[in-house]
C-alpha positions in Angstrom: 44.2 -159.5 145.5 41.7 -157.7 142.7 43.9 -154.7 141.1 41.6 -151.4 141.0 41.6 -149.4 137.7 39.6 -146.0 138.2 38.7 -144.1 135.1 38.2 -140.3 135.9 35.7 -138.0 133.5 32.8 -137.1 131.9 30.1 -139.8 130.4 27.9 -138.0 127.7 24.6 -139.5 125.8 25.5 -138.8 122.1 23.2 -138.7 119.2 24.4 -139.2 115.8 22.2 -139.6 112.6 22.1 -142.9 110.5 20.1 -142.8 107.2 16.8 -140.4 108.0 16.5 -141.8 112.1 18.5 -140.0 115.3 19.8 -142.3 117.7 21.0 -142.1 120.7 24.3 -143.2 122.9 26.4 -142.8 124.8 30.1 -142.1 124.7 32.5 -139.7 126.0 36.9 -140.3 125.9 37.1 -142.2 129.5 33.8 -144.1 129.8 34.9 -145.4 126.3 38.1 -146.3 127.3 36.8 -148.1 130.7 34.4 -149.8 128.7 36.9 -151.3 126.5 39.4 -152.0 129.7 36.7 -153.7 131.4 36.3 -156.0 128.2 40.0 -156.5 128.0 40.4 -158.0 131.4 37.5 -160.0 131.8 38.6 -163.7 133.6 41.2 -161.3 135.3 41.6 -160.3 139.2 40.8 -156.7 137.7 37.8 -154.5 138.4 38.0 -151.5 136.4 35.4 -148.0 137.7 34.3 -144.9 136.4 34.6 -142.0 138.8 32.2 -139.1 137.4 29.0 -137.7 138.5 25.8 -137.4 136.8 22.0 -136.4 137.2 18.7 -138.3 137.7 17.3 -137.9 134.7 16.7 -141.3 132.1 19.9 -140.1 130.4 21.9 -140.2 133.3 20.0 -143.6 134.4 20.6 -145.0 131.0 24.8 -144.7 131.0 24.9 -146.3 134.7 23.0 -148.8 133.3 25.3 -149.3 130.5 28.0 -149.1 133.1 27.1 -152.2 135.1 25.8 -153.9 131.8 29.6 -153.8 131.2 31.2 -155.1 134.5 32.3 -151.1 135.6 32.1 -150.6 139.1 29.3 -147.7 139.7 30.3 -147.1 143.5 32.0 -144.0 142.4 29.2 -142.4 140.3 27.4 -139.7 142.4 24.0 -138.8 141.2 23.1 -134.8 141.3 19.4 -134.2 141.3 20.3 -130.2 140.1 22.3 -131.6 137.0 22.2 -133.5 134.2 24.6 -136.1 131.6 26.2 -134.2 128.7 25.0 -134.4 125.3 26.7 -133.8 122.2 25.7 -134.3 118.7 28.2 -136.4 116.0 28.3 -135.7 112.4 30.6 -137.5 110.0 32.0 -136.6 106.5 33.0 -139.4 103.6 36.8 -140.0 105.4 35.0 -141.0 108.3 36.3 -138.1 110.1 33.8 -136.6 113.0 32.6 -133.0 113.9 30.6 -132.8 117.5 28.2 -129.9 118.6 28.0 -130.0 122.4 25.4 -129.4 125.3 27.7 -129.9 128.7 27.5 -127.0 130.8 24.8 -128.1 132.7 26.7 -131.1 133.2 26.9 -132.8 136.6 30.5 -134.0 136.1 31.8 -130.1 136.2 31.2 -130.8 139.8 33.6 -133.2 140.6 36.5 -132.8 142.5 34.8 -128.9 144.4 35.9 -129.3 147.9 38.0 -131.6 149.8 35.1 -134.0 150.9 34.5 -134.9 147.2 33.5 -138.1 147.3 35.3 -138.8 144.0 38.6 -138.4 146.0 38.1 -141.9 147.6 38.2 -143.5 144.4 42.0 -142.1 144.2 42.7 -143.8 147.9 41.6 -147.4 146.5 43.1 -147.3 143.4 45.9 -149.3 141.9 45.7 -147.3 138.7 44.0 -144.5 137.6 43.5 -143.3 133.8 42.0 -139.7 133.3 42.3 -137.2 129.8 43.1 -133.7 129.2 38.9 -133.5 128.5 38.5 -134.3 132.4 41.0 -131.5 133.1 39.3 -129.5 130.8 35.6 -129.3 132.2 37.0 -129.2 135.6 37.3 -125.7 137.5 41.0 -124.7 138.1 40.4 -125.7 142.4 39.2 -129.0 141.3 42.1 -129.5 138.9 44.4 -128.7 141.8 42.5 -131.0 144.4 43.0 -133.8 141.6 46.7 -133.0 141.2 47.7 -133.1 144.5 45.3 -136.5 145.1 46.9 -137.9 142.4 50.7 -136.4 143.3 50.1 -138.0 147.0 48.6 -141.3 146.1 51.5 -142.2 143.8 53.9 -142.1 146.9 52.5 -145.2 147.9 52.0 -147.3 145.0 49.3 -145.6 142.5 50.1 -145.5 138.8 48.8 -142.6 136.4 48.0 -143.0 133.3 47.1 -140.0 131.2 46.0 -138.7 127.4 45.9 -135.0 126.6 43.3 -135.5 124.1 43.0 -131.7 123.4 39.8 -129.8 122.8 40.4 -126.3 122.1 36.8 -125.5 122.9 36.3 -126.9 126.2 39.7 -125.1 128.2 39.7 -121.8 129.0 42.3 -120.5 126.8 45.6 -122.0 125.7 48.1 -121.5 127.7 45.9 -122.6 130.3 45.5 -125.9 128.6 49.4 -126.0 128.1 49.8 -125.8 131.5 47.7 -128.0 132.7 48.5 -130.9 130.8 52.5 -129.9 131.0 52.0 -130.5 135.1 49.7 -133.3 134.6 52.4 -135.2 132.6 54.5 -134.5 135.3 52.9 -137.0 137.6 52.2 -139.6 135.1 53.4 -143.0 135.0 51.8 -143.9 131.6 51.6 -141.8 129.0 48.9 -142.3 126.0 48.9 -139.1 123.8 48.1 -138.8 120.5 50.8 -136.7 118.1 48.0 -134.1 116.6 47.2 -133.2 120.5 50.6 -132.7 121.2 51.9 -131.1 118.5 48.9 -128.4 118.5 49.8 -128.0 122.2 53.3 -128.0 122.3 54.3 -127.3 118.9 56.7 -130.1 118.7 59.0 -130.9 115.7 58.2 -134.8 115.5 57.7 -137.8 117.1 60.9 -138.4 119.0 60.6 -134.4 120.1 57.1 -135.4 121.7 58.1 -138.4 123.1 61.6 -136.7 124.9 59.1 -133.9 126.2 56.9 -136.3 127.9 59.4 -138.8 129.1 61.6 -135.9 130.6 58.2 -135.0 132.5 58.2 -138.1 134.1 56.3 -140.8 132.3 58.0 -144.3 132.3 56.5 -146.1 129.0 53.2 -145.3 126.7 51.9 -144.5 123.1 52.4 -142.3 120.6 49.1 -143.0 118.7 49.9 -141.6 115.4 46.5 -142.4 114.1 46.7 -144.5 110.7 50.5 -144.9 111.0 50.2 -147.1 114.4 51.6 -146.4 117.9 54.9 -145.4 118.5 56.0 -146.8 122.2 57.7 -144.5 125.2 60.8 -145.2 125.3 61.5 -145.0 121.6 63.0 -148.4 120.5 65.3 -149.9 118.0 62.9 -152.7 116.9 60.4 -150.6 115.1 56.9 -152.5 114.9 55.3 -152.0 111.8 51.2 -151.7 112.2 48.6 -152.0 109.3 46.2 -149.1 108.7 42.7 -150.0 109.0 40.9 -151.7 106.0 37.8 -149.8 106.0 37.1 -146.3 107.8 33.8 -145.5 108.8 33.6 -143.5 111.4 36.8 -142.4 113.7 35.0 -141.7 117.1 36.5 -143.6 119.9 39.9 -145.2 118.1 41.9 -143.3 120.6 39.9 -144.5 123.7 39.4 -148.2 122.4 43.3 -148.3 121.9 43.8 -146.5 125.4 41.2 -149.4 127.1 43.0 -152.5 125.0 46.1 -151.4 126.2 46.2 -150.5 130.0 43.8 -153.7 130.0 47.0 -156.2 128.3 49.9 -154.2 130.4 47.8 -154.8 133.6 47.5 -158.1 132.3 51.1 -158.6 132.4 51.3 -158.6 128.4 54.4 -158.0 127.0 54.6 -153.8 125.6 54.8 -155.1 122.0 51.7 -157.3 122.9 49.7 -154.6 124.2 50.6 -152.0 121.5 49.9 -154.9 118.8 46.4 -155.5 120.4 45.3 -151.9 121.1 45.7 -150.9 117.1 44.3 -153.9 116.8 40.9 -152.6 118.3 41.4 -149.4 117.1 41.4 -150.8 113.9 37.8 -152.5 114.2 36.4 -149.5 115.6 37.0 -146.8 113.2 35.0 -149.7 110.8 31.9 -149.3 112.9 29.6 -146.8 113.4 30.1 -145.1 116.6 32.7 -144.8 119.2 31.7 -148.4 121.3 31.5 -152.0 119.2 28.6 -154.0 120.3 29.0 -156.3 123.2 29.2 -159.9 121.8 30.0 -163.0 123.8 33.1 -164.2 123.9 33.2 -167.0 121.1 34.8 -170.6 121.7 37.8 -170.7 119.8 38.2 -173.5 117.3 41.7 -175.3 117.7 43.4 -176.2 115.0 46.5 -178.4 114.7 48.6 -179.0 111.6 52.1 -180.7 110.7 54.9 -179.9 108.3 58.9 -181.4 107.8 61.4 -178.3 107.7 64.3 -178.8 105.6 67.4 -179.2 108.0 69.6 -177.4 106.0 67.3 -174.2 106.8 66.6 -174.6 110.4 69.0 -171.7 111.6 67.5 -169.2 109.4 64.2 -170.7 109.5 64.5 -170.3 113.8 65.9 -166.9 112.9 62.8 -165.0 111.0 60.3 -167.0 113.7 62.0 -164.8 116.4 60.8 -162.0 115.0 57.8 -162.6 112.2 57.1 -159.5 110.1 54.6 -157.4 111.8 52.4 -157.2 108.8 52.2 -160.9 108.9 51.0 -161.0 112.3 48.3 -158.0 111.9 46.8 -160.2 109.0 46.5 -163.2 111.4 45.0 -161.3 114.0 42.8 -159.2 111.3 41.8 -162.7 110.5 40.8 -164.1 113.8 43.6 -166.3 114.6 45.3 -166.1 118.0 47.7 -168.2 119.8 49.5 -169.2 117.4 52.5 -171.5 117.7 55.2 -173.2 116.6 56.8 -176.4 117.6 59.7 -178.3 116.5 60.9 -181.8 117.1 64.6 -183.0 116.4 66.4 -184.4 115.3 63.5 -185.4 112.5 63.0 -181.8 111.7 59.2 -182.4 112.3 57.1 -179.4 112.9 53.7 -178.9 114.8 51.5 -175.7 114.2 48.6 -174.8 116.7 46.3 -171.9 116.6 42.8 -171.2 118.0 40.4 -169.7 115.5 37.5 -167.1 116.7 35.8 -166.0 113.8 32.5 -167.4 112.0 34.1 -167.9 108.2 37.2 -169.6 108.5 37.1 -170.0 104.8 36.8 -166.3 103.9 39.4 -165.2 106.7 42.2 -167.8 105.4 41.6 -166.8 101.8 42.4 -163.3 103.1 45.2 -164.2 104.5 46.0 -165.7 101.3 45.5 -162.8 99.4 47.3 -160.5 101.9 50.8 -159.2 99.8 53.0 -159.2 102.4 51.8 -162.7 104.1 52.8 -163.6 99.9 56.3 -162.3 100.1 56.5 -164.0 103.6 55.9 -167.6 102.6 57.7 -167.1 99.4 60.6 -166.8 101.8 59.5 -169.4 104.4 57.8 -171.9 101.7 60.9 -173.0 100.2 62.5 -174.4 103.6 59.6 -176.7 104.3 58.8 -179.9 103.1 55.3 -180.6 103.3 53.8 -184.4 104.0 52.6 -186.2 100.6 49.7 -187.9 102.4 48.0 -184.0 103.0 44.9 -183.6 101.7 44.8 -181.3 98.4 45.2 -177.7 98.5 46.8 -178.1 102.0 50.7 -177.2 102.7 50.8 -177.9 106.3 48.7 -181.0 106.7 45.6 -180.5 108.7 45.3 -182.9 112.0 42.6 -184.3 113.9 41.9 -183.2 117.8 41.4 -186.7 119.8 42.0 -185.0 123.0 41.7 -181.9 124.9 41.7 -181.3 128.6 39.9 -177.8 129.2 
């Protein structure tokens, strides 16, 4: 049976300024986020929608468009012929940090949610999950935010899941204390929480991370995010096993790292990925996007992976330890092989001969240049000077190899 993801907000066209040209957009917190779910679960039984409502201009034709170009579901996308999409224009200094001038108040997703034959409602009714922000509160009147609570509130008794970001905006809310309520009752209702600690600790003044994280878990929340920008996510519940995450290699441009690492992770947790998994794969993405300009990273086809297979003898006197530190690789480690393109990578080992098989898929286009970074990478250094030493590598492998390189001669797809 197909699981229902509806993402609740406001699409905008954006225009941001590269060299001397304007060009135009589109992005806004939740249509990113469901743009980057709806990439995540692609091959699943998952069909992710945007709820919002828009105008009949080319603007508004242009991001349903985009929409469908991207497998989202459009049934819940009313068209106003009195309104139009918001705009809003992006401007970024040297850190890659953004500034945004807005034209929304004309918008025609300020509509949604008026009276109780909203047709935006019956997205709620068919929904397995739904994922909404503190800026869809926020350009919502305060009737509409209560219709939505109490939609949301009812649904859940039979099954629905919540998952929310305050993603704060001053600007847009009324006044504070407003906004502090608001998102306080939302959080109250919300199964998964994805906040970021600069939202929260403007809002609720909080001391530090575990103070945020107690807050929103006392509300009701179950498990999360604390995206602490460059520092990595910190999960809800807090646990023992910290995960360490890499910052990003280059910053260009930090629109949409939130909402890419929201989309990657709702799309690996309903995709029955492990929480470390889906926190691991949502910096990840957050990662590549803050390297590219704008807040969505173009659409390529998936690549075939490349499968690689390579052999290796581990010293028996080692196997304990060496079994021991493959139970839980260092996380830097892991970030490299992922920055690097490699995925599914395993292990094997065959005793008593101490014989071990490695297998990974490769998706990038310069193997050469991504394993000579993983070369270089410092702390994938000070892990094989550890590891290294208990292997014994084959003398008939080819030179410059450690683990010797085999050849595919079969493969059932």
């Amino acid at each position: 049976m197909t699981y229902h993801i509806v993402c609740i907000g406001e699409p905008l066209a954006e225009i941001s300024r590269q060299e001397s040209k304007l060009n135009v957009g589109f992005g806004g917190d939740t249509l990113n986020t469901a743009i980057y779910c709806a990439r995540g679960v692609q091959g699943q039984d998952v069909a992710v929608h945007y709820v919002t409502a828009v105008g009949q201009d080319v603007l508004s034709n242009s991001v349903v468009e985009l929409m469908q170009g991207e497998g989202i579901g459009t049934d819940y996308v009313t068209r106003d012929p009195h309104r139009q999409i918001g705009i809003y224009a992006i401007q970024n200094d040297e850190q890659g940090e953004r500034s945004f001038h807005y034209w929304r108040d004309a918008s025609a997703a300020r509509e949604m949610f008026k009276t109780e034959t909203s047709p935006h409602l019956e997205a709620i009714k068919a929904a397995d999950l739904a994922y909404l922000s503190g800026i869809t509160l926020a350009i919502l009147t305060q009737d509409a935010r209560d219709r939505l609570w109490n939609a949301l509130a009812e649904r859940r008794k039979s099954g629905l899941q919540v998952a929310f970001d305050s993603n704060y905006r001053p600007k847009l809310w009324e006044t504070p204390e407003i906004a502090r309520r608001e998102i306080a009752r939302f959080w109250e209702i919300s199964d998964i929480a994805l906040p970021s600690k600069e939202d929260e600790a403007d809002l609720f003044s909080d001391r530090d991370n575990a103070a945020i994280i107690d807050r929103i878990l006392a509300s009701g929340a179950k498990n999360g995010a604390l995206k602490c920008g460059a520092d990595g996510p910190v999960p809800l519940p807090l646990s023992a096993a910290t995960q360490g995450f890499a910052a990003a290699e280059t910053v260009v441009d930090t629109t949409g790292a939130g909402d890419s690492f929201n989309g990657a992770y709702l799309a690996a947790i309903v995709c029955k990925k492990t929480h470390n998994t889906a926190l691991a794969s949502a910096h990840d993405l957050a990662c590549r996007v803050v390297g590219h300009q704008g807040a969505i990273l173009p659409n390529t086809q998936p690549v075939t992976p490349q499968r690689m297979g390579s052999v290796i003898r581990l010293k028996p006197e080692h196997l304990d330890e060496y079994k021991r530190l493959h139970a839980n690789v260092w996380p830097g480690v892991l970030q490299r092989l992922r920055t690097s393109n490699f995925s599914n990578y395993s292990i094997y080992l065959k005793q008593p001969e101490c014989l071990m098989f490695g297998y990974f898929e490769y998706t990038g286009s310069d193997f050469a240049a991504d394993n000579a970074a993983i070369a270089a990478d410092p702390i994938t250094k000070d892990w094989w000077a550890v590891c290294g030493p208990m292997q014994e590598p084959f003398e008939t492998r080819a030179d410059g190899e450690w683990w010797a390189e085999m050849e595919e001669v079969f493969h059932l797809d």
